[in-house]
FIVEXGU-604410 format. One line per 8 residues: for each residue x, y, z of C-alpha. Coordinates in Angstrom, 3 decimals, always signed. Each point is the difference from the previous one (the first is absolute). Example, Ala and Ser with C-alpha at 12.3 -4.5 7.8 and 13.67 -1.06 7.14 Angstrom:
residues 2
+12.300/-4.500/+7.800 | +1.370/+3.440/-0.660;
This chain:
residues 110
-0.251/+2.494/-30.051 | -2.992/+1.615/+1.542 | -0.834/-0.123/+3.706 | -3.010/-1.792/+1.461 | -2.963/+1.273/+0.287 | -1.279/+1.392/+3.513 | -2.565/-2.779/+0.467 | +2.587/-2.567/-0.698;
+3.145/+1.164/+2.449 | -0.019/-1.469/+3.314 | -1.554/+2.038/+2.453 | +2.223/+0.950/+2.777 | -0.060/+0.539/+3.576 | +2.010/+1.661/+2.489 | +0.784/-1.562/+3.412 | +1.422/+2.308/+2.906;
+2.467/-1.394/+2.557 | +2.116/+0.237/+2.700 | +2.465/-1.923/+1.653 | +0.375/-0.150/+3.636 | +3.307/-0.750/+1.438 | +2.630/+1.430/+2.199 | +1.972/+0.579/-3.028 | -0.239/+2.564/-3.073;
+0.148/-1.788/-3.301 | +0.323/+1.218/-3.379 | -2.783/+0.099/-3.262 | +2.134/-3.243/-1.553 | +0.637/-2.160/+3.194 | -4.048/+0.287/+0.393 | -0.580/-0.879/-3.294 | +2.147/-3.123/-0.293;
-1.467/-1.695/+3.311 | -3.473/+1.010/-1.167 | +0.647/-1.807/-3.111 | +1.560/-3.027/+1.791 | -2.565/-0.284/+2.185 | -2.862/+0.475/-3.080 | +2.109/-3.179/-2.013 | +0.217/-2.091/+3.166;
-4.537/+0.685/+0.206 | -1.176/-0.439/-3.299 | +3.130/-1.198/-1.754 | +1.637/+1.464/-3.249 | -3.255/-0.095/-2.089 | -2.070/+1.648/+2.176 | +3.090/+2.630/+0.387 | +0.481/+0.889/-3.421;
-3.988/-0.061/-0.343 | -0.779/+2.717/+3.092 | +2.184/+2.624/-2.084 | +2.025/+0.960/+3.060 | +1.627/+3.041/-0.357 | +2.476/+2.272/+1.899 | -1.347/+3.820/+0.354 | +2.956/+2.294/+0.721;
-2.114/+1.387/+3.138 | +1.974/-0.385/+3.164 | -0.285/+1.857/+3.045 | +0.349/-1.375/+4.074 | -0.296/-3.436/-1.055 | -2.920/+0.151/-1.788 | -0.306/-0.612/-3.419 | -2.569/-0.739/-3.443;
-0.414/-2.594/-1.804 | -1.604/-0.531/-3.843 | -1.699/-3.207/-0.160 | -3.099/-1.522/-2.716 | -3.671/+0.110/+1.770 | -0.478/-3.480/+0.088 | +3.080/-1.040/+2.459 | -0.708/+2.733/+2.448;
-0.800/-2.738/+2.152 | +2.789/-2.307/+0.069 | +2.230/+2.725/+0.160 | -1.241/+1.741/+3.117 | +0.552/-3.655/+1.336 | +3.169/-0.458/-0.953 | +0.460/+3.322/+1.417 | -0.859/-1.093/+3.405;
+2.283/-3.010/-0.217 | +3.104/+1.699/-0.698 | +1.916/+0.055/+3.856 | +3.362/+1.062/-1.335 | +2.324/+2.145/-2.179 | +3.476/-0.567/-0.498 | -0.174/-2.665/+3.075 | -1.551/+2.795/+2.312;
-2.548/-0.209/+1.670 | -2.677/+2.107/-1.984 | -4.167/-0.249/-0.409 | -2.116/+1.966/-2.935 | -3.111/+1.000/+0.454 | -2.257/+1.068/-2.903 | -1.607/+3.826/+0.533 | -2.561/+0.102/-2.621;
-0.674/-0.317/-3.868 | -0.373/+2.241/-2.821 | -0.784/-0.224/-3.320 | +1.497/+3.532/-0.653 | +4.190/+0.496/+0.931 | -0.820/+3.693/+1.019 | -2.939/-0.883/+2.222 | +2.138/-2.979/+1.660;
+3.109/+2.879/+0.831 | -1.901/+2.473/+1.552 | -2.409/-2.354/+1.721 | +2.465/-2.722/+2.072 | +3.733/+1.584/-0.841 | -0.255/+3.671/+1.016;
């Protein structure tokens, strides 16, 4: 089967965050509340359709994730609204957006 071409793949952006809480959480404990809280926001549909993705980037609670260009939106809002992991108390902020993975490491992780 051949692959798509470039102008018909989903173009992809790269949201920087970090969590701010007293405690240290891991890459997949980040990820699953993120998700939650993205589902509870725009519902399943509008999950499935933003392309979330899990990049394995994780260093002092802070974190990428892969998501399609036209959601950036209603994900940084869901973002916001997330106020706990794991039934702790927890906030995420979002640091920036890339459009490159590289540019979005060196930029808000490091």
């Amino acid at each position: 089967m051949k692959s798509l071409l470039p102008s018909l793949r989903a173009k992809k952006r790269y949201i920087a965050f970090e969590v701010i809480s007293d405690y240290h959480f891991n890459k997949e404990e980040a990820y699953n509340a993120i998700k939650d809280s993205v589902k509870s926001y725009i519902g399943t549909l509008g999950l499935s359709e933003s392309g979330l993705m899990s990049i394995d980037i994780w260093h002092n609670n802070k974190g990428i994730i892969k998501v399609n260009h036209h959601k950036i939106n209603l994900i940084k809002a869901a973002l916001t609204l997330t106020n706990n992991i794991n039934n702790k108390k927890a906030m995420i902020r979002t640091l920036g957006i890339s459009g490159i993975l590289n540019k979005a490491q060196k930029k808000y992780l490091i």
